[in-house]
C-alpha positions in Angstrom: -7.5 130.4 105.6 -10.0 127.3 105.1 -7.3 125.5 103.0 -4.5 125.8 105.6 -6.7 124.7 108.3 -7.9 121.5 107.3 -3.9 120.4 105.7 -3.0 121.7 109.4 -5.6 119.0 110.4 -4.1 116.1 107.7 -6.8 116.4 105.5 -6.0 115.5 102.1 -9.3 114.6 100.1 -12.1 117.6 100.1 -15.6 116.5 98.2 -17.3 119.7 97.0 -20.3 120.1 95.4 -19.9 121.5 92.1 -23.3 120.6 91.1 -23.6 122.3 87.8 -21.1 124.2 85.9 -24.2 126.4 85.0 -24.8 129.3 86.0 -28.7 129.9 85.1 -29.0 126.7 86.8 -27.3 127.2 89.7 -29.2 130.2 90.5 -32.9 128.0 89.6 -31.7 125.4 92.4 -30.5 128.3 94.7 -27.7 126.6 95.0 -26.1 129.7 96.7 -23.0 129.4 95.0 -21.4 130.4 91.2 -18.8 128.6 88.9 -16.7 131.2 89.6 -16.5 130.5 93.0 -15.9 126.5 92.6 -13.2 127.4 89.8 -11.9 129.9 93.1 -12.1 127.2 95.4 -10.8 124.2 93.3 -7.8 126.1 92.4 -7.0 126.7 96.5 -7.7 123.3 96.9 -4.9 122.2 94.2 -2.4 124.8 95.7 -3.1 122.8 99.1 -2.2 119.6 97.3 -5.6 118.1 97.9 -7.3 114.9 96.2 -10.4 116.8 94.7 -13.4 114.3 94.6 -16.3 116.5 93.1 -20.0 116.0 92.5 -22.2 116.5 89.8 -26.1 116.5 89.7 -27.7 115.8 86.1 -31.9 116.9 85.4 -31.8 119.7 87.8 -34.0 121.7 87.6 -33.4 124.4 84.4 -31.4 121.8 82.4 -31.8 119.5 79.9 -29.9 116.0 78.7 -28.4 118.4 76.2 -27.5 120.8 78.4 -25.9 118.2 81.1 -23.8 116.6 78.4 -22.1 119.9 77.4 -21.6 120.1 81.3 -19.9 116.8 81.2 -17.8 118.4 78.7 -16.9 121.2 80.6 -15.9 119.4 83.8 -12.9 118.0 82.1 -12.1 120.3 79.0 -12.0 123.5 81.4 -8.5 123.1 83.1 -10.1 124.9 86.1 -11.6 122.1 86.8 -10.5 118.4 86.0 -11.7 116.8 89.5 -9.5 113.3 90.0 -12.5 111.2 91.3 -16.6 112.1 90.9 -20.0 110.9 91.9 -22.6 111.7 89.8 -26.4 112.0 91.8 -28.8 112.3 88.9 -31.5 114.9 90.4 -34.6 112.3 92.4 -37.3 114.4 94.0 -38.4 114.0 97.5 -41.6 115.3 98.7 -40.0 118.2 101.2 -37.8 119.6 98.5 -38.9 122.9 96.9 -38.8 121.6 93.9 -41.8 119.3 94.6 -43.9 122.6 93.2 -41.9 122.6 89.9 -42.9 119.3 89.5 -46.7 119.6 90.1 -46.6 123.1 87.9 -45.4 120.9 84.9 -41.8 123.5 85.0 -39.4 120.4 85.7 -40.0 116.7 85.0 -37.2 113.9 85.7 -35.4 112.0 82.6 -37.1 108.9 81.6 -35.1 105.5 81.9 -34.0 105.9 78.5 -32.9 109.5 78.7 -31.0 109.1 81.8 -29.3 105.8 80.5 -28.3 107.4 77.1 -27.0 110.8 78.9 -25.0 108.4 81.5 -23.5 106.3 78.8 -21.9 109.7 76.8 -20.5 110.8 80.3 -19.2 107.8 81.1 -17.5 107.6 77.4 -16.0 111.3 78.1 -14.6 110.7 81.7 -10.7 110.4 81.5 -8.4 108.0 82.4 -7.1 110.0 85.8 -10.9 110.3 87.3 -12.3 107.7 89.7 -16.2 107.2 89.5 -16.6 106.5 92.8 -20.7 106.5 92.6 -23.2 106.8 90.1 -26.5 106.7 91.5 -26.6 108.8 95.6 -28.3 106.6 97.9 -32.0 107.9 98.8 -34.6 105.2 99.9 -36.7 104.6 97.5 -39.5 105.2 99.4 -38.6 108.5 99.7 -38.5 109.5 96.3 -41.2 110.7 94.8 -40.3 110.5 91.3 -37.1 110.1 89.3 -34.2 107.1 89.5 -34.9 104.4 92.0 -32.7 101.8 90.6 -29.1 101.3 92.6 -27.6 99.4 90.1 -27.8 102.2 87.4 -23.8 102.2 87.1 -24.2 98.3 86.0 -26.9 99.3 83.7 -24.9 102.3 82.1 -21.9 99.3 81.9 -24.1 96.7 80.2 -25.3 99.4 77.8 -21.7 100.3 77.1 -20.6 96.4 76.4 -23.7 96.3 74.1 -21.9 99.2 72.0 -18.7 97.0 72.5 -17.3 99.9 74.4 -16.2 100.3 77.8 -15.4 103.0 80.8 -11.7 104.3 80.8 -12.4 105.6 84.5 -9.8 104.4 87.2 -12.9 102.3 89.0 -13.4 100.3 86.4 -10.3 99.6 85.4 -9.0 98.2 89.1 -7.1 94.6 88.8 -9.3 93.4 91.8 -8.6 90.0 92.3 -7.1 89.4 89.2 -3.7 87.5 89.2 -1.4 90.7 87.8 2.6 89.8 87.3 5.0 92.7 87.4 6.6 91.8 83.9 3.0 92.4 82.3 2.8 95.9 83.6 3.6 99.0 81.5 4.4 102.8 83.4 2.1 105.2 81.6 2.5 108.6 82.0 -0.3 111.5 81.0 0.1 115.4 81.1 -2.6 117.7 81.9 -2.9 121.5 82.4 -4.8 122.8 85.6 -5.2 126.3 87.2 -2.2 125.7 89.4 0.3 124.0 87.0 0.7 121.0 85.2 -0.6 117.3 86.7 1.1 114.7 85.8 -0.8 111.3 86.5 1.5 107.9 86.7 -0.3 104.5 85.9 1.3 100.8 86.3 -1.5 99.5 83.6 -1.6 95.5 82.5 -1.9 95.5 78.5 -5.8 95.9 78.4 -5.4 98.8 80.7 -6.4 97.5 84.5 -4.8 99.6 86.5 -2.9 98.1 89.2 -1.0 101.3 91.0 -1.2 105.3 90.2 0.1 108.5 91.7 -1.0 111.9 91.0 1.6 114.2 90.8 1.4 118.2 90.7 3.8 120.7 88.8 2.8 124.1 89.9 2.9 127.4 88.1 6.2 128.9 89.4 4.2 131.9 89.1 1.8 130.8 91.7 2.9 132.0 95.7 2.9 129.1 97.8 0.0 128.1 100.0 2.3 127.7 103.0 5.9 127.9 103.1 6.8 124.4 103.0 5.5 124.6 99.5 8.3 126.3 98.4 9.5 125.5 94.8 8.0 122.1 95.7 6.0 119.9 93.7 3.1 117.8 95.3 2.3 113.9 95.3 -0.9 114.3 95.9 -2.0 110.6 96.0 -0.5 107.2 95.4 -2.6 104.2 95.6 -2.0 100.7 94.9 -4.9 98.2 94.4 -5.3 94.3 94.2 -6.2 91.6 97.1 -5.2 93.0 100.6 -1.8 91.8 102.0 -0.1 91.5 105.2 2.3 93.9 105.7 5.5 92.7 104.7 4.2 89.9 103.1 4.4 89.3 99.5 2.4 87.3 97.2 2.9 86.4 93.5 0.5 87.8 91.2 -0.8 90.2 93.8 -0.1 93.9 93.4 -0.1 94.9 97.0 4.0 95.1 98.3 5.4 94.0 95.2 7.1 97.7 95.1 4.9 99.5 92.7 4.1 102.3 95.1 7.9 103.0 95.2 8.3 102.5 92.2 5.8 105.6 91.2 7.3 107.5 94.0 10.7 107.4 92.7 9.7 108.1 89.5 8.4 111.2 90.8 10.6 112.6 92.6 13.0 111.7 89.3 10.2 114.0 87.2 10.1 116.9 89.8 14.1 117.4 90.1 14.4 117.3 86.1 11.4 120.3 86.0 13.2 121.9 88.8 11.2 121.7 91.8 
């Protein structure tokens, strides 16, 4: 009933709190919640055709960097849950929080620089090519915190360290042409396939040979087993974001080597509507 009522509002991106996919730990943060009941609610989401932008809390309380990597893991091996964008909020204490009295017992410490650098840099090399980072560090004063992360810039730091291993992030964020001068013969249509809990996803890319991403669109192939959230649904597959990104144009206006109006959104839209009539939707 929640799903319906916020498409009937023209919703279309739901951030949820996954947290941990842990359920020991989940239950030592009270969260209130189990992974059974985000895998529940993810899956509505997807039958709703909503973006799902999740979040993710490493050094909680009960964990470990060992324990938060095979998390990592989990949030995109498991096809329950595969979010499309994610901020991760490494745990920071404030002095309210109950867990101020796990600190001063000894029962939960925060990660060092090193640890929480190192643990950041693995996540970041396991995050695929269809998830948008969209913040790494959540914005607390740092007077507020009492111990843990204080640095906003950790994303920069986790890319540094990443360059120093000559490697690099494959997330969508990092991979944005920006202001970079992009020409429509250089572009390549790259097309992934992954499983969910309602179907198949299929996620479109116009990508420039080193991979900057200039234009994507998230299309959904559900399970024809699956009943339809609402009838309109119907034997109908979803596009459940397109996105195009560059310098801002006027509308109507088109200027070379910008990717804004130079008909790559149509071009992924027509392409998927191509892919849902030859699956039969």
């Amino acid at each position: 009933a929640e799903v319906r009522r916020i498409r009937r509002l023209g919703c279309t991106k739901v951030q949820i709190g996954f947290q941990s996919l842990n359920d020991e730990v989940l239950r030592k943060n009270r969260r209130g919640h189990t992974v059974a009941a985000t895998r529940r609610a993810v899956k509505l989401l997807r039958s709703g055709g909503f973006k799902i932008h999740a979040h993710w809390m490493p050094n909680l309380y009960g964990s470990s960097p060992a324990l938060d990597v095979d998390d990592y893991h989990r949030l995109f091996d498991d096809p329950d849950f595969r979010p499309d964008e994610l901020k991760i909020y490494p745990c920071s204490l404030i002095e309210s929080a109950e867990l101020m009295k796990y600190y001063q017992s000894g029962e939960w410490q925060p990660y060092t620089h090193d640890e929480l650098l190192n643990l950041l840099v693995e996540c970041f090399g396991l995050t695929p090519e269809y998830c948008r980072l969209t913040r790494v560090i959540r914005d607390i004063p740092g007077t507020d915190i009492v111990v843990g992360n204080k640095a906003t810039n950790f994303r920069q730091m986790v890319e540094n360290a990443l360059i120093k291993r000559g490697e690099s992030s494959h997330d969508i964020r990092a991979r944005e042409v920006r202001l970079r001068t992009i020409q429509a013969d250089q572009l390549t249509l790259d097309e992934s396939e992954y499983a969910t809990s309602w179907g198949r996803e299929i996620f479109l890319q116009f990508i420039a040979p080193d991979r900057a991403i200039a234009g994507f669109l998230r299309l959904s192939l559900p399970d024809q087993a699956n009943p339809p959230l609402v009838d309109e649904l119907t034997n109908a597959a979803m596009i459940r974001e397109v996105h195009v990104y560059g310098q801002a144009v006027d509308i109507g206006d088109q200027q070379p080597g910008r990717a804004q109006h130079s008909g790559l959104g149509r071009a992924l839209i027509e392409r998927a509507a191509e892919m849902a009539r030859h699956h039969g939707y």
